[in-house]
C-alpha positions in Angstrom: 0.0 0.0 0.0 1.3 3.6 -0.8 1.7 6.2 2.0 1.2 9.5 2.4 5.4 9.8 2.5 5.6 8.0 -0.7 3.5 9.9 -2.6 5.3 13.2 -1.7 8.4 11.6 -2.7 6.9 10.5 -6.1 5.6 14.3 -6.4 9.1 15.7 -5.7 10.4 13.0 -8.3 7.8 14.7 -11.0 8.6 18.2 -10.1 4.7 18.8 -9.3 3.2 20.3 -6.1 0.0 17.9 -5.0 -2.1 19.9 -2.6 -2.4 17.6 0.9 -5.9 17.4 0.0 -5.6 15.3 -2.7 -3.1 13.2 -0.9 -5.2 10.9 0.3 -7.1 10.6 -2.8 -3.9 9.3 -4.9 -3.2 7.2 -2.6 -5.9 5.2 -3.0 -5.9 5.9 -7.1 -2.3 4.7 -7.0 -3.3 1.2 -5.2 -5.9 0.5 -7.3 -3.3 1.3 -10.5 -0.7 -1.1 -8.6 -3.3 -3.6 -8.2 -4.3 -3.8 -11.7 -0.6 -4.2 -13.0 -0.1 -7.1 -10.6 -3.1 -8.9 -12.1 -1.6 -8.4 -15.6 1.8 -9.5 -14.6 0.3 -12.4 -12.7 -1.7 -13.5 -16.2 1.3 -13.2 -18.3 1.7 -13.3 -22.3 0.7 -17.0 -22.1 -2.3 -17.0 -20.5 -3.8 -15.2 -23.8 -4.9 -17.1 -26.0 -4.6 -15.6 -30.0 -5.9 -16.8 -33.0 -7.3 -15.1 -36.4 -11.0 -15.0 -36.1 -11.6 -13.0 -39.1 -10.1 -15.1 -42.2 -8.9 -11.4 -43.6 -6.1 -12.0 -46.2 -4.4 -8.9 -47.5 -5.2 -7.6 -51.1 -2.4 -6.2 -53.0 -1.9 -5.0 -56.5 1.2 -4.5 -58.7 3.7 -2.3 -58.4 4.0 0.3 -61.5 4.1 3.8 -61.9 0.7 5.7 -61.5 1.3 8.1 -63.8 3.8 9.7 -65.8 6.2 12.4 -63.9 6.1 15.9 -64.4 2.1 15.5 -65.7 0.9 17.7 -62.7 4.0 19.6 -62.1 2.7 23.0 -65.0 -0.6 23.2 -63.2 0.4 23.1 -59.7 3.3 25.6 -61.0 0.7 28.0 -62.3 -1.1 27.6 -59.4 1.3 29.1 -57.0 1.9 32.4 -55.8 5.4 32.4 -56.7 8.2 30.0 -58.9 11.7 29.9 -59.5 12.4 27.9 -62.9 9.9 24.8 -62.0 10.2 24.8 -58.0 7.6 26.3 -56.2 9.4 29.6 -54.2 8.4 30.2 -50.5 9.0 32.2 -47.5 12.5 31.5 -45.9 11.1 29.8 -41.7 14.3 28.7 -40.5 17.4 30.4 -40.4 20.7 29.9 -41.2 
């Protein structure tokens, strides 16, 4: 069980003030946390038991090339508020 003492420690560790309040609150909030993780650690990875329910089989499709390069490239050009040859120019963000 969690104490009042640990708790304060744990809040020094986070760098966080916890009102006295509230104290005894987490303490019981942190039990109940600690309580679940022992049941999972108890149950293990081999207590669950896993198997495909669903029958789903992954549908792919050929590799190849959408479409040919550079077909978009004069109307997003023309569509922008600025170009330098056939980039797009922009606002300098970060410096040097």
């Amino acid at each position: 069980m969690v104490d009042k003492k640990e708790i304060e420690k744990l809040a020094h560790l986070a760098r966080i003030k916890i009102p006295d309040e509230e104290i005894s609150s987490l303490t019981g909030e942190i039990d109940s946390i600690l309580e679940y993780v022992r049941q999972i650690q108890e149950a293990g990875p081999d207590s669950l038991e896993t198997e495909n329910t669903s029958n789903t089989v992954n549908i792919m499709r050929e590799d190849g090339i959408p479409h040919d390069s550079g077909i978009y490239s004069k109307d997003i050009l023309a569509q922008s508020p600025q170009t330098e040859g056939e980039y797009i120019k922009v606002k300098k963000i970060l410096p040097n």
